[in-house]
VEXLUMGU-842540 format. One record per atom (N, C-alpha, C, O): residue number from 1; atom name; y, x, z. Coordinates in nm, 2 decimals. Layout:
! VEXLUMGU-842540
NUM;CA;Y;X;Z
...
This chain:
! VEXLUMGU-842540
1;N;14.98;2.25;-13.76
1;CA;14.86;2.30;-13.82
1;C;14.85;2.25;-13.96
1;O;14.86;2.13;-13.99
2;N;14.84;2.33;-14.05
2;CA;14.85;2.32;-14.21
2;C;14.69;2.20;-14.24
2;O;14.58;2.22;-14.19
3;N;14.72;2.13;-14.31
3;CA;14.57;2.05;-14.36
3;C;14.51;2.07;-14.48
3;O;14.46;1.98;-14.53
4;N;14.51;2.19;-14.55
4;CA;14.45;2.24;-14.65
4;C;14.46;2.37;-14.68
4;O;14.46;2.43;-14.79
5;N;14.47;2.41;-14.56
5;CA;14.46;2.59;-14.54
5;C;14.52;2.66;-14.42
5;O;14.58;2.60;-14.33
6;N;14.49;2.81;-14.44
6;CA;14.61;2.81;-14.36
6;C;14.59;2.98;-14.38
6;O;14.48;3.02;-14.42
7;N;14.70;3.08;-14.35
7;CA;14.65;3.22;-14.34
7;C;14.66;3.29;-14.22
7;O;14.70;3.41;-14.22
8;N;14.63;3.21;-14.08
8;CA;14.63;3.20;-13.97
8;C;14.46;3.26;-13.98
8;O;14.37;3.22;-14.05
9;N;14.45;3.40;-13.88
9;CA;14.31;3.43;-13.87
9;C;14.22;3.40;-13.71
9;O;14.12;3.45;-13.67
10;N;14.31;3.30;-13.66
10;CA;14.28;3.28;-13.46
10;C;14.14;3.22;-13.48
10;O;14.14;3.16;-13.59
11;N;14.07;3.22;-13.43
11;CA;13.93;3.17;-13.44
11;C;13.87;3.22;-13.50
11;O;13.76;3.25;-13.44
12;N;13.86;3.27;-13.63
12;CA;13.79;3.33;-13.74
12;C;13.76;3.42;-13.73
12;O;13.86;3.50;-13.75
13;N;13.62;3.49;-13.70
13;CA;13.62;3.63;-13.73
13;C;13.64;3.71;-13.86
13;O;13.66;3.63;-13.95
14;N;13.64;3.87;-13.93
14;CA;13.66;3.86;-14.04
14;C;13.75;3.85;-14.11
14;O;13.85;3.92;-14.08
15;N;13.76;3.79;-14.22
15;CA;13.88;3.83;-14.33
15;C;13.91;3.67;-14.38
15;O;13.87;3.64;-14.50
16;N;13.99;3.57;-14.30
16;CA;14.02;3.44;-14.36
16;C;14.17;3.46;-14.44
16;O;14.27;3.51;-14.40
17;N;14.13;3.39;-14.57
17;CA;14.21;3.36;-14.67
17;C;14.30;3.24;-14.64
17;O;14.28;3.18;-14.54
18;N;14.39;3.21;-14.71
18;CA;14.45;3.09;-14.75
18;C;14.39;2.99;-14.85
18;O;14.39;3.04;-14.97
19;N;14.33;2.88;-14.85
19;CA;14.23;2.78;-14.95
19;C;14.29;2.69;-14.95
19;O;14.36;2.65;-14.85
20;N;14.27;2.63;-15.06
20;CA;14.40;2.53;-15.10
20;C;14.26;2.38;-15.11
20;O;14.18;2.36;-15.21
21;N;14.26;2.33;-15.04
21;CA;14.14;2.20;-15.07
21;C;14.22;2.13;-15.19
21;O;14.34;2.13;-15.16
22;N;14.19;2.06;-15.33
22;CA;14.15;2.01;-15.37
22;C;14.17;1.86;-15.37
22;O;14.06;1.83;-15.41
23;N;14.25;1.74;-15.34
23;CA;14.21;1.62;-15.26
23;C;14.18;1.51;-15.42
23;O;14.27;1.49;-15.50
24;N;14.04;1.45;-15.43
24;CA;14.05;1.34;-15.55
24;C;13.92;1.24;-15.49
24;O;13.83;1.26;-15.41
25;N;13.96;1.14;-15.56
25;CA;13.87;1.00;-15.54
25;C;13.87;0.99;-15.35
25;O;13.79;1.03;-15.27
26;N;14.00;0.91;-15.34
26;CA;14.01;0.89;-15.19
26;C;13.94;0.82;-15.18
26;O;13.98;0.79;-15.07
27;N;13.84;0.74;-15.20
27;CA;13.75;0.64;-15.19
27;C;13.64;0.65;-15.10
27;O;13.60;0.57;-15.01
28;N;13.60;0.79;-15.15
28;CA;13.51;0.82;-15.04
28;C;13.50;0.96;-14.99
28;O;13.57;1.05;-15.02
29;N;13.39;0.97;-14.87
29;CA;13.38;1.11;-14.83
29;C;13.39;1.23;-14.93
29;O;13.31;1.21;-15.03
30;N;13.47;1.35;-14.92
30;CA;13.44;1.46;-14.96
30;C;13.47;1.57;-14.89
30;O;13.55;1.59;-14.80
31;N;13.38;1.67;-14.96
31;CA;13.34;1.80;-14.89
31;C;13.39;1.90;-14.99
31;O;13.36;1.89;-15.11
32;N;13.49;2.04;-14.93
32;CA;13.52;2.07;-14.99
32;C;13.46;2.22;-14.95
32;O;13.48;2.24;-14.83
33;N;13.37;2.36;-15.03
33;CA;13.38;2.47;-14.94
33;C;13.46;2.52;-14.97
33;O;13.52;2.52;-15.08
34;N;13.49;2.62;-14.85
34;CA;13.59;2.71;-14.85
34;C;13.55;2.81;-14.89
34;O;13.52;2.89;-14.79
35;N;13.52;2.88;-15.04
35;CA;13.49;2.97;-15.08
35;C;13.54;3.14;-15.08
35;O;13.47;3.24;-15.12
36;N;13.70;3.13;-15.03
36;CA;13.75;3.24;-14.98
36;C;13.71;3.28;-14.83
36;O;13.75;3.39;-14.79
37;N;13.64;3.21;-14.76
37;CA;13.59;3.27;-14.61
37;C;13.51;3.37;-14.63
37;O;13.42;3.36;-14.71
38;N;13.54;3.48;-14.55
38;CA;13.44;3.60;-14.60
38;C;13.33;3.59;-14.50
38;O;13.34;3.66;-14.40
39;N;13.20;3.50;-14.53
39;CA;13.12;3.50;-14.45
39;C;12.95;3.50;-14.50
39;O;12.95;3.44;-14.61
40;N;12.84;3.53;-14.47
40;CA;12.72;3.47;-14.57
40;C;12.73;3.33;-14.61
40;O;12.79;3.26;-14.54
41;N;12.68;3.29;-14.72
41;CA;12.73;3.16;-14.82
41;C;12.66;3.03;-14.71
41;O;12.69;2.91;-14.71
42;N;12.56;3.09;-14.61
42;CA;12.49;3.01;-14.55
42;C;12.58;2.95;-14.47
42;O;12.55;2.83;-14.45
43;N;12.69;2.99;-14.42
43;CA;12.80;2.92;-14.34
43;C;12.93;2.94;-14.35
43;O;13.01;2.99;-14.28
44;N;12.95;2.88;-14.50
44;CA;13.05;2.87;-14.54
44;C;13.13;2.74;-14.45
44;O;13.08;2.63;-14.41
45;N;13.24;2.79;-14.44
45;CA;13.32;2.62;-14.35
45;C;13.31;2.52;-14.46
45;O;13.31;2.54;-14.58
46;N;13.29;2.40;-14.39
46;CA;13.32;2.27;-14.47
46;C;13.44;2.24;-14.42
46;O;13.49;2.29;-14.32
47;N;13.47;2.15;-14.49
47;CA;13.64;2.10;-14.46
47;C;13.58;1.91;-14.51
47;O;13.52;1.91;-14.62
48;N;13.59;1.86;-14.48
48;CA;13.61;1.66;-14.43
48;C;13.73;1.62;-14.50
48;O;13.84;1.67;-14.47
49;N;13.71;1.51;-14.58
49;CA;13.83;1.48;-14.59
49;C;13.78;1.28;-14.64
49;O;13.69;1.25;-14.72
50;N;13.88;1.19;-14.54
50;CA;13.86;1.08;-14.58
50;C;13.97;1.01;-14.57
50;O;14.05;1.03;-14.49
51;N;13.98;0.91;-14.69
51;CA;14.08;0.84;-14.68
51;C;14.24;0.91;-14.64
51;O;14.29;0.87;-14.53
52;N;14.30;1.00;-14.69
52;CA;14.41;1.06;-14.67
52;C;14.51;0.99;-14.81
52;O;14.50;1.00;-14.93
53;N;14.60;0.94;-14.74
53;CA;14.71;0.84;-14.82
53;C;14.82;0.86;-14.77
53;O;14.87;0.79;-14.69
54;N;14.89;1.00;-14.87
54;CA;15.03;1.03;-14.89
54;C;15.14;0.97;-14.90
54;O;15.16;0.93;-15.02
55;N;15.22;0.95;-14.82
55;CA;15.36;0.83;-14.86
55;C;15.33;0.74;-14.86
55;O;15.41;0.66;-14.80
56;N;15.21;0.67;-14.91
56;CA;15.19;0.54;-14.93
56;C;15.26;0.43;-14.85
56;O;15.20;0.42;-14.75
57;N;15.35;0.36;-14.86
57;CA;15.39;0.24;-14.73
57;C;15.29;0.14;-14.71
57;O;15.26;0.13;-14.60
58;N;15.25;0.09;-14.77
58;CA;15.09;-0.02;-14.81
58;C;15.01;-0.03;-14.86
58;O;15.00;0.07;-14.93
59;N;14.91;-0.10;-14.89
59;CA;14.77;-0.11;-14.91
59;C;14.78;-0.05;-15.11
59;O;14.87;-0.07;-15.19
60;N;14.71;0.00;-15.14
60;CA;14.69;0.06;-15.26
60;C;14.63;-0.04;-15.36
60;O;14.57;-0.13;-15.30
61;N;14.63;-0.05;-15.49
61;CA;14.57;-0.15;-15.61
61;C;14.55;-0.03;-15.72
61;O;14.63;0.05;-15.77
62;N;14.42;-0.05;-15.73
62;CA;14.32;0.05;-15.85
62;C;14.24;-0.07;-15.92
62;O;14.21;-0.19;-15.90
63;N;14.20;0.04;-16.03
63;CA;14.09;-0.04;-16.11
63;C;14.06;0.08;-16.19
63;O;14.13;0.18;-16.22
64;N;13.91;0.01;-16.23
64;CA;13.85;0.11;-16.30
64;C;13.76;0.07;-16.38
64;O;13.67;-0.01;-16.34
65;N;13.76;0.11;-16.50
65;CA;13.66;0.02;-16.60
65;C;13.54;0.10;-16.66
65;O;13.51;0.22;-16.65
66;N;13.49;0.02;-16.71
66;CA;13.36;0.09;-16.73
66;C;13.27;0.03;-16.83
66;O;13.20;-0.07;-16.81
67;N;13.27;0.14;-16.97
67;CA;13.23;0.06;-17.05
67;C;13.03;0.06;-17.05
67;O;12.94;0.15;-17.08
68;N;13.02;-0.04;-17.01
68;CA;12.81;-0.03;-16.99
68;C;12.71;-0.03;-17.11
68;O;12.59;-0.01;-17.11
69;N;12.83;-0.08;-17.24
69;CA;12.72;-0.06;-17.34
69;C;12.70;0.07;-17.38
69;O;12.59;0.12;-17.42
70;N;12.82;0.15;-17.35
70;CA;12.81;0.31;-17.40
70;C;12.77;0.38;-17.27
70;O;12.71;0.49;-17.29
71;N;12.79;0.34;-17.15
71;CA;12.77;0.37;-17.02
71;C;12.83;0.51;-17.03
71;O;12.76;0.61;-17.05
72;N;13.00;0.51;-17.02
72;CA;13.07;0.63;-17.00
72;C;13.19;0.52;-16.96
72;O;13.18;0.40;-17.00
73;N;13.32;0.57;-16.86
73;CA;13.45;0.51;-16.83
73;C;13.51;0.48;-16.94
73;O;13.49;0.54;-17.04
74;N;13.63;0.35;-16.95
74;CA;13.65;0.33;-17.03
74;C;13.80;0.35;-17.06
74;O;13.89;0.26;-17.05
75;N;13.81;0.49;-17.09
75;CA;13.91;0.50;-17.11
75;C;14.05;0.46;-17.23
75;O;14.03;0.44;-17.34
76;N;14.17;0.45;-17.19
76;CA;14.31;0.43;-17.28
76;C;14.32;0.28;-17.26
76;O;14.42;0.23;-17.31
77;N;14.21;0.19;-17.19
77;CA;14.23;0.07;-17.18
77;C;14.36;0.01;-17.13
77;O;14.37;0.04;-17.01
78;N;14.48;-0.08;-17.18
78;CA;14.58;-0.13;-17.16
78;C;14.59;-0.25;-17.07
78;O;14.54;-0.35;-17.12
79;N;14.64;-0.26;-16.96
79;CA;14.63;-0.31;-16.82
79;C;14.76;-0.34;-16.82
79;O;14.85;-0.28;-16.88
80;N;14.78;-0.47;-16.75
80;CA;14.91;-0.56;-16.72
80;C;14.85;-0.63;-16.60
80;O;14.75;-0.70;-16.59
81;N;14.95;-0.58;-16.48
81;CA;14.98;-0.67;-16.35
81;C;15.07;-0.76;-16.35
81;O;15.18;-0.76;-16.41
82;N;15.01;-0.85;-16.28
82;CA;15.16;-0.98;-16.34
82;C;15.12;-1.04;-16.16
82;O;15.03;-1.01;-16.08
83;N;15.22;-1.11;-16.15
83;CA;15.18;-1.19;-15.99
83;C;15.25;-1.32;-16.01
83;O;15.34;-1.35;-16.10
84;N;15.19;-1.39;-15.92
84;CA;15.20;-1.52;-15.91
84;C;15.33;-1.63;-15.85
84;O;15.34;-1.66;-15.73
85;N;15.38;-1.66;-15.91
85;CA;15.55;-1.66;-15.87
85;C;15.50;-1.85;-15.80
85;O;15.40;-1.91;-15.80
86;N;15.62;-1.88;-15.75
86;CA;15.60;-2.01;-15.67
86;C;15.58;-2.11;-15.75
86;O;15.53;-2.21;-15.70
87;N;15.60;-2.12;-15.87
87;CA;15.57;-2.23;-15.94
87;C;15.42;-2.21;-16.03
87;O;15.36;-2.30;-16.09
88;N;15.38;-2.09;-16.02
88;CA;15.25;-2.09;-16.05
88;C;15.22;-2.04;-16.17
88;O;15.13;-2.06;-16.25
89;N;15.36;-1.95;-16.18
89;CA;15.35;-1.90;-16.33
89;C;15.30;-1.72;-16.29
89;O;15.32;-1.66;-16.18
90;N;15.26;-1.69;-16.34
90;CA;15.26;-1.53;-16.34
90;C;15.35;-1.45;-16.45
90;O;15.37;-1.45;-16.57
91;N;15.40;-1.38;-16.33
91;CA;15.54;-1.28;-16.40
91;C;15.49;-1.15;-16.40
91;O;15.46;-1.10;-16.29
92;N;15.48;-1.06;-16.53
92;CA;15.42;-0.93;-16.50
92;C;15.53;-0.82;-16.39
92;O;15.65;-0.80;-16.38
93;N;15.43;-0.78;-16.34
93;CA;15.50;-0.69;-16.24
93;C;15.52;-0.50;-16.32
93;O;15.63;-0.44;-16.30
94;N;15.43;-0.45;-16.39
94;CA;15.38;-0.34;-16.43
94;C;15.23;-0.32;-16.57
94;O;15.13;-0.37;-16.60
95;N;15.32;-0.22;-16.60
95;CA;15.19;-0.22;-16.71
95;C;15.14;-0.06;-16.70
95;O;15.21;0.02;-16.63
96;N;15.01;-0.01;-16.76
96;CA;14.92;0.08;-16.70
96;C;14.86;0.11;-16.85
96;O;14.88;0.03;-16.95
97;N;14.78;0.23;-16.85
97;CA;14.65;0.26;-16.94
97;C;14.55;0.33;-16.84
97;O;14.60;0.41;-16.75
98;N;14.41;0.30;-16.86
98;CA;14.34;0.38;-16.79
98;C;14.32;0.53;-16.85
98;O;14.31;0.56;-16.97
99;N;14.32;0.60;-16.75
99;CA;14.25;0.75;-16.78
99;C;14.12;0.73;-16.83
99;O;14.05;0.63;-16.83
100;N;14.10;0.88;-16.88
100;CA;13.99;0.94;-16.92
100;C;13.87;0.87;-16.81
100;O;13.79;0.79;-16.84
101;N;13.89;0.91;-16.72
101;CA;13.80;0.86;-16.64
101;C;13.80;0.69;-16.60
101;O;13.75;0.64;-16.50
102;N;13.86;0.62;-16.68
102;CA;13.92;0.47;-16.68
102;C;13.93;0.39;-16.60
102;O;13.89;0.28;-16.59
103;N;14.04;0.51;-16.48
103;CA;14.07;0.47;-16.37
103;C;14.22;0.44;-16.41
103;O;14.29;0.48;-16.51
104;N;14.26;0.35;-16.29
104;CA;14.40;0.31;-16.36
104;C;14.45;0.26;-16.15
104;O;14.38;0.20;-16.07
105;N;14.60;0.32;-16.12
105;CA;14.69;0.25;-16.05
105;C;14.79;0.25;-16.04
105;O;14.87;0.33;-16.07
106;N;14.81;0.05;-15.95
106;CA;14.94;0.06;-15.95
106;C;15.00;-0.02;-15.85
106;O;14.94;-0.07;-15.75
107;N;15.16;-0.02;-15.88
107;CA;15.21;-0.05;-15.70
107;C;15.20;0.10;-15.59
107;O;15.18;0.10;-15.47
108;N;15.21;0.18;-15.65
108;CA;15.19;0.30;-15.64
108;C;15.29;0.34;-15.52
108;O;15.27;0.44;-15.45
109;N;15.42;0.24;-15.51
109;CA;15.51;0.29;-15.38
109;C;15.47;0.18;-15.23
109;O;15.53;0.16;-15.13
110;N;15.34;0.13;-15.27
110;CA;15.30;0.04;-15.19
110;C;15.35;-0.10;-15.11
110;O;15.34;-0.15;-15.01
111;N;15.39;-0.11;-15.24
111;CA;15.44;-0.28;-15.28
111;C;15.41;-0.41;-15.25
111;O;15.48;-0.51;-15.22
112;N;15.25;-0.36;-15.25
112;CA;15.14;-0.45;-15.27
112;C;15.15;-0.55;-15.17
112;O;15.15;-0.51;-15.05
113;N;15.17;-0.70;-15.19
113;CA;15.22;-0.81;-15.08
113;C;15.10;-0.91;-15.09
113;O;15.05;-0.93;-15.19
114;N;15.06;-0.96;-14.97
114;CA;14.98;-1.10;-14.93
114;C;15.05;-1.21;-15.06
114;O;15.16;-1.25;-15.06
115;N;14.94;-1.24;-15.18
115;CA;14.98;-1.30;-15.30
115;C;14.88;-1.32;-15.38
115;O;14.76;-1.29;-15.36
116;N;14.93;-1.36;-15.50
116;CA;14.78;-1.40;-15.60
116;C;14.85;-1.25;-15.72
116;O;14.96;-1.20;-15.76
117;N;14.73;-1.22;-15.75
117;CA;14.82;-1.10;-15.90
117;C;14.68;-1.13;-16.01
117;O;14.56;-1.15;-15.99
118;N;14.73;-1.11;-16.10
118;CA;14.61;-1.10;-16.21
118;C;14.63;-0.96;-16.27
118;O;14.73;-0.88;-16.27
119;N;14.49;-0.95;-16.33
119;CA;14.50;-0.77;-16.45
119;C;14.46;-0.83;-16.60
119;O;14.35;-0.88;-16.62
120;N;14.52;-0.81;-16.67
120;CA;14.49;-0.85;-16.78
120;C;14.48;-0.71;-16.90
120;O;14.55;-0.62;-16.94
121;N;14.35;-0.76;-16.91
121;CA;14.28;-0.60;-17.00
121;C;14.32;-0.63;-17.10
121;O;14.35;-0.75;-17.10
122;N;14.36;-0.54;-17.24
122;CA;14.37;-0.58;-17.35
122;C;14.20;-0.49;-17.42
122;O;14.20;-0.39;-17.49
123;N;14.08;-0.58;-17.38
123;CA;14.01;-0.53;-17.41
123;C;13.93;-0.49;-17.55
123;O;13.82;-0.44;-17.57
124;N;14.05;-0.57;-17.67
124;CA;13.97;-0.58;-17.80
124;C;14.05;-0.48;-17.86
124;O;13.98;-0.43;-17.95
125;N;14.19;-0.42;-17.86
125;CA;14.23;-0.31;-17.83
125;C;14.13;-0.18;-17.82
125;O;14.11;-0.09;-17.91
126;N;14.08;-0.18;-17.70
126;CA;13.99;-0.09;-17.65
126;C;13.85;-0.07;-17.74
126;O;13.79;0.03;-17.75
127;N;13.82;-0.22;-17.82
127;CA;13.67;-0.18;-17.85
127;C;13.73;-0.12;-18.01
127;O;13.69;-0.02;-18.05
128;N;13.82;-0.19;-18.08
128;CA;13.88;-0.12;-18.20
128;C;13.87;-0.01;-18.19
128;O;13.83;0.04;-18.29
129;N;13.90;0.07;-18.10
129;CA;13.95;0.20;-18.12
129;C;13.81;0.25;-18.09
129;O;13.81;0.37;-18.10
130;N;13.67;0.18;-18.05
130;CA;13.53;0.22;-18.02
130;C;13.48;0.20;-18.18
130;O;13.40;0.27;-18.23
131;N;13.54;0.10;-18.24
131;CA;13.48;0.07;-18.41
131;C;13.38;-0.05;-18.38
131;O;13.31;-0.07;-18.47
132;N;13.38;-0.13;-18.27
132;CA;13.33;-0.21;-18.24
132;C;13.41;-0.34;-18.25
132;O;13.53;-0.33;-18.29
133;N;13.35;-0.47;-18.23
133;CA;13.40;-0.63;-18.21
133;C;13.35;-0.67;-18.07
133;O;13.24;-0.67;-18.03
134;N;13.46;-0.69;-18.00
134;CA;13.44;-0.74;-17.85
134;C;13.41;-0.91;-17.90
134;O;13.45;-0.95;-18.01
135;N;13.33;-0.98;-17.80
135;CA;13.36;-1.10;-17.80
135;C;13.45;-1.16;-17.74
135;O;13.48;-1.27;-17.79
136;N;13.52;-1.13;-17.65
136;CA;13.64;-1.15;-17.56
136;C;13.73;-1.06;-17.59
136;O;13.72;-0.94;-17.57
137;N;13.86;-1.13;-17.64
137;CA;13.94;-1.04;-17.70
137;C;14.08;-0.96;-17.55
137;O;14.16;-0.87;-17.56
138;N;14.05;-1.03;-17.45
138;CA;14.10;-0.95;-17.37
138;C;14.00;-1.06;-17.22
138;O;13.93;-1.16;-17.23
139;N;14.04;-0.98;-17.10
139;CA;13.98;-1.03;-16.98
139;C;14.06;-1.05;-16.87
139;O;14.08;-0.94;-16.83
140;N;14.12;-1.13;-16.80
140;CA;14.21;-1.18;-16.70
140;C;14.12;-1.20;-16.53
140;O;14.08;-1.30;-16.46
141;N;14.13;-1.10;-16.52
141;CA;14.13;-1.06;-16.37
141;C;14.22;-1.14;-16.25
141;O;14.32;-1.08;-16.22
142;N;14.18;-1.27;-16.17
142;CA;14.27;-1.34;-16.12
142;C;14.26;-1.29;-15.93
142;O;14.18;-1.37;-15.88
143;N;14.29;-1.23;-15.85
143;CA;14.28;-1.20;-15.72
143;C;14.35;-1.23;-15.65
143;O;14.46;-1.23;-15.70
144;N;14.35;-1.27;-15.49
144;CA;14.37;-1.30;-15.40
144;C;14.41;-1.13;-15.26
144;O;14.33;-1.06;-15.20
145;N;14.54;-1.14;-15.26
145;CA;14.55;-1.04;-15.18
145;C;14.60;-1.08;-15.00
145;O;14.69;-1.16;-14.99
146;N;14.56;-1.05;-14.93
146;CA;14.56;-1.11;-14.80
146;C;14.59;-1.01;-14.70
146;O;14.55;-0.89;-14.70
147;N;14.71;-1.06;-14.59
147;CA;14.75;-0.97;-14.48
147;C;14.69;-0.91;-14.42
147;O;14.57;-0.95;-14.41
148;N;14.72;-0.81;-14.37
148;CA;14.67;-0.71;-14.28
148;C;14.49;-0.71;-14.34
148;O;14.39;-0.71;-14.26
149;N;14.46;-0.71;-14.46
149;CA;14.29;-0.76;-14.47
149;C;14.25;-0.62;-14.49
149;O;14.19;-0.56;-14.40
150;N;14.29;-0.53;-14.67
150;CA;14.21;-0.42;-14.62
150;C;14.37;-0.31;-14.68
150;O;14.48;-0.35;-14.71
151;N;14.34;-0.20;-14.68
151;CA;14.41;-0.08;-14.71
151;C;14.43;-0.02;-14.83
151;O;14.53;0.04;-14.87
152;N;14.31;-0.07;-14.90
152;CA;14.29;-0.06;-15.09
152;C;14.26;-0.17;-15.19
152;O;14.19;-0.12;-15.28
153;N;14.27;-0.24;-15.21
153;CA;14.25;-0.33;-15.31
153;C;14.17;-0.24;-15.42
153;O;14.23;-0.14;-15.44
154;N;14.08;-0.25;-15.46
154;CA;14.01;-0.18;-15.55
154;C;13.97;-0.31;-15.70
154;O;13.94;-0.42;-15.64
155;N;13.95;-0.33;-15.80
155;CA;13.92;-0.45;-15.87
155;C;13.83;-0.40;-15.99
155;O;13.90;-0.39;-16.09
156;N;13.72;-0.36;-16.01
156;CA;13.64;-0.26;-16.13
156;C;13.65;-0.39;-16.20
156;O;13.68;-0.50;-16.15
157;N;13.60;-0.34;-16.33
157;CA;13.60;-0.40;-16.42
157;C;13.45;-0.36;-16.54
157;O;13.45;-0.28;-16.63
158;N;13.35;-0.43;-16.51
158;CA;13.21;-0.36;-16.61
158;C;13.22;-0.43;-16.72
158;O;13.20;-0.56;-16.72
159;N;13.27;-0.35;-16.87
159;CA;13.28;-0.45;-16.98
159;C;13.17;-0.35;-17.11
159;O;13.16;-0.23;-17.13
160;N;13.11;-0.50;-17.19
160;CA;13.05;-0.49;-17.29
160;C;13.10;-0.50;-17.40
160;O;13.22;-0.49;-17.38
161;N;13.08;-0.54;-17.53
161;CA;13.14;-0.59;-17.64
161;C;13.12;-0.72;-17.58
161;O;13.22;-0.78;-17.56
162;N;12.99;-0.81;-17.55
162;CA;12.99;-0.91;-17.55
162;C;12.96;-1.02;-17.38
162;O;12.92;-1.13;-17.37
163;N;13.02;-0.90;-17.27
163;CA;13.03;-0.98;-17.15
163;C;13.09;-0.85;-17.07
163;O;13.09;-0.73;-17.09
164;N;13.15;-0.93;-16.97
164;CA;13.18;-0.86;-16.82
164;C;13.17;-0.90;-16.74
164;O;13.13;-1.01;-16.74
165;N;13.20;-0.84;-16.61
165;CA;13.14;-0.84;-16.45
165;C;13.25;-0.75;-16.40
165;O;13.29;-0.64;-16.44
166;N;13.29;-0.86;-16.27
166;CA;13.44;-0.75;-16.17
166;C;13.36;-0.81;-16.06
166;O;13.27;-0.89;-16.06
167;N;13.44;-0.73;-15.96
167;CA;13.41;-0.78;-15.82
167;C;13.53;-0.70;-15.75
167;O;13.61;-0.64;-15.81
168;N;13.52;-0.72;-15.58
168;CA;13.59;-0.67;-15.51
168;C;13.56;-0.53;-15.47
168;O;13.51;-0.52;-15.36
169;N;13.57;-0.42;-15.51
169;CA;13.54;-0.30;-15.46
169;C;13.63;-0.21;-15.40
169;O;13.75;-0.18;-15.43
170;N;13.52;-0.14;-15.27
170;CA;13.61;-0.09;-15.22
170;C;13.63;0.10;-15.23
170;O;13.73;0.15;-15.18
């Protein structure tokens, strides 16, 4: 059974198309309609889609920033993963820029291991290119990743010129 269409007409009365759903921000629920069903708009099919994670072998690591003094994403921001090696040094693993939307991931082949990793924003970078002076010339993100705990590591990042706020999001 195809999961984002199909041009199979069994069930359907009428004239069913092939619809191609769409899949973004696996985070949360979305609804997608199927605007090729030839039906009154009042019952158009919905289609469900949650948490669907292609290839992935393990738990996923995102972030996303968000600038609050302008209150829009903060995008082109320059991101460094580093992890925490046995002597207690951090070795960068991967480097990143956020999107437009100042979303950013990585470990992307599902990497992601029970360990300590930091993100290190280059956030005075970021406000330069705003015409602004951050007071914090970058922000170090230190996290705790833990077995079997969740599926997504999620780590936002709410930055001002002159403070920020992360947490664990999921």
């Amino acid at each position: 059974m195809p999961l984002c269409g199909s041009n199979d007409n069994v069930g359907f009365p009428g004239n069913a198309r092939e619809t191609i759903v769409r899949l973004h921000d696996s985070g949360t629920d979305n609804i997608a309609y199927d605007t090729n069903y030839q039906r009154p708009s009042a019952a158009r099919l919905k289609t469900y889609v949650k948490h669907i994670n292609f290839g992935a072998a393990g738990p996923r690591l995102t972030t996303h920033v968000l600038d609050t003094a302008r209150g829009t994403p903060a995008g082109g921001v320059p991101v460094i993963l580093s992890l925490r090696n046995s002597k207690g040094v951090f070795e960068e693993l991967e480097q990143g820029r956020t999107d437009n939307d100042g979303r950013c991931e990585f470990l992307k082949g599902g990497n992601l291991q029970p360990e300590v990793y930091r993100f290190y924003f280059d956030t005075d970078l970021y406000f330069r290119k705003q015409n602004a002076t951050g007071f914090f010339p970058y922000v170090e993100v230190v996290f705790r990743v833990k077995a079997g705990q969740d599926n997504h590591y999620h780590v936002p990042l709410l930055l001002s010129p002159h403070g920020y706020t992360t947490y664990h999001g999921s």
